[in-house]
N, C-alpha and C positions, 0 to 999 in steps of 0.2 A: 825550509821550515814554513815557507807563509804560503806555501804549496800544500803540505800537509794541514792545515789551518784552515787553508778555505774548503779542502776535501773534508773535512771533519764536519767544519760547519754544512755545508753543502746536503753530508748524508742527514743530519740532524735535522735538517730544514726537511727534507724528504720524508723523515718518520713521520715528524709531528705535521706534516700536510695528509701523508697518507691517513692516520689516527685521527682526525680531524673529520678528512673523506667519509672514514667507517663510522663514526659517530651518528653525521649528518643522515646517511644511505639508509640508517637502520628505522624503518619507516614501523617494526613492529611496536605497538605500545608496550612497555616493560611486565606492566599485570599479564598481558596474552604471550609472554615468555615462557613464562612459567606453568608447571601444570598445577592444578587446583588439588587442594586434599579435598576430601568427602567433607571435611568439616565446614573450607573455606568456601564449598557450593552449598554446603548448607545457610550458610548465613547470607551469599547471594541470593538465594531463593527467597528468604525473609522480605532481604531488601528491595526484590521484584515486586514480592507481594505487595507490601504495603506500599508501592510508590516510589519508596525512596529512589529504586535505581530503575532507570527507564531507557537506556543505552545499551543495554544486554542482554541480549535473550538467549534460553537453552534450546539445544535443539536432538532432538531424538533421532538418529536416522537410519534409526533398523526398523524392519519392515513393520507397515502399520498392523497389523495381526500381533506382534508383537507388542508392540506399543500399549494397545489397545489395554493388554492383561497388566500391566505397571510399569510407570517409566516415572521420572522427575519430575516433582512437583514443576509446573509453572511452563514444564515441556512443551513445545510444539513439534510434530510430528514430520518431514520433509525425509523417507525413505532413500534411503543412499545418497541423498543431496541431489535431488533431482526435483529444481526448482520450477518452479513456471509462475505468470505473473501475478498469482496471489501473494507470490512470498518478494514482491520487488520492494515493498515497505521495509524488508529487513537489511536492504544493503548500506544502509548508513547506522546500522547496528555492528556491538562489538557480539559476537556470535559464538557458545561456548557449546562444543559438539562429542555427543557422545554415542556408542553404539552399546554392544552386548561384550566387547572386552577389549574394543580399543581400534582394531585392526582394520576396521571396514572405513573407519573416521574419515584417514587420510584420500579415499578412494572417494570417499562423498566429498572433502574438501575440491579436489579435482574436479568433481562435476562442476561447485558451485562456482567456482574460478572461471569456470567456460562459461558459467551465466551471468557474469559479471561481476560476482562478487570479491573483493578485494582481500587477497592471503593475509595482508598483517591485520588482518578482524575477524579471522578463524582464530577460534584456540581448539585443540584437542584437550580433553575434559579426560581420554579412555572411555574404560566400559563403564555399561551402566555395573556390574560385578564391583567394582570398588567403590559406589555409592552405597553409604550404610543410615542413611536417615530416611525420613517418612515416603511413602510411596506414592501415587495416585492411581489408580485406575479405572 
């Protein structure tokens, strides 16, 4: 009986260390979890504008020809994620990254992880296709 008792406790002690582990480990911020609706980068973009948020920046990264004709207010332009040292001011930024419908995102995320930029401060946003507010070009 006090064999099964310490097995018992023994595995319980094991979960709640593991869960605990996984907690700590999850280095992503909970906002860059989640994907953004059109609505919820709209009012990002507000907040960039005027100031208020200064810790995140959008980033466009389909080719600049593309760009050029309309992308996201407040966009900055970095083609496939292919940085170089103009864009090192952005690595202690949270970084919300979009293409033409999603797919190329992850491929640019890749680059920028090689240039030093740290994954839990990428979010994929998708394409710019599922943005429905104001444009710029």
């Amino acid at each position: 009986m006090k064999k099964k008792i310490i097995l018992i406790i023994s595995i319980l002690m094991f979960f709640a260390l593991f869960s605990c582990l996984a907690i700590n480990n999850s280095k992503v911020k909970p906002d860059l979890k989640k994907y953004l609706s059109s609505a919820e980068l709209e009012k990002l973009i507000e907040k960039i504008k005027s100031g208020e948020e200064k810790d995140i920046v959008i980033v466009d990264v389909r080719p600049a020809s593309v760009y050029d004709r309309a992308h996201v207010p407040t966009a900055v332009n970095i083609p496939n994620g292919m940085t170089n040292n103009a864009f090192n001011h952005l690595k202690d930024k949270d970084l919300i990254l979009y293409c033409e419908t999603g797919g190329r995102v992850e491929f640019a995320k890749k680059n920028m992880i090689k240039d030093g930029f740290k994954k839990e401060r990428l979010l994929n946003f998708g394409g710019f296709t599922n943005y429905k507010g104001k444009i710029e070009n």
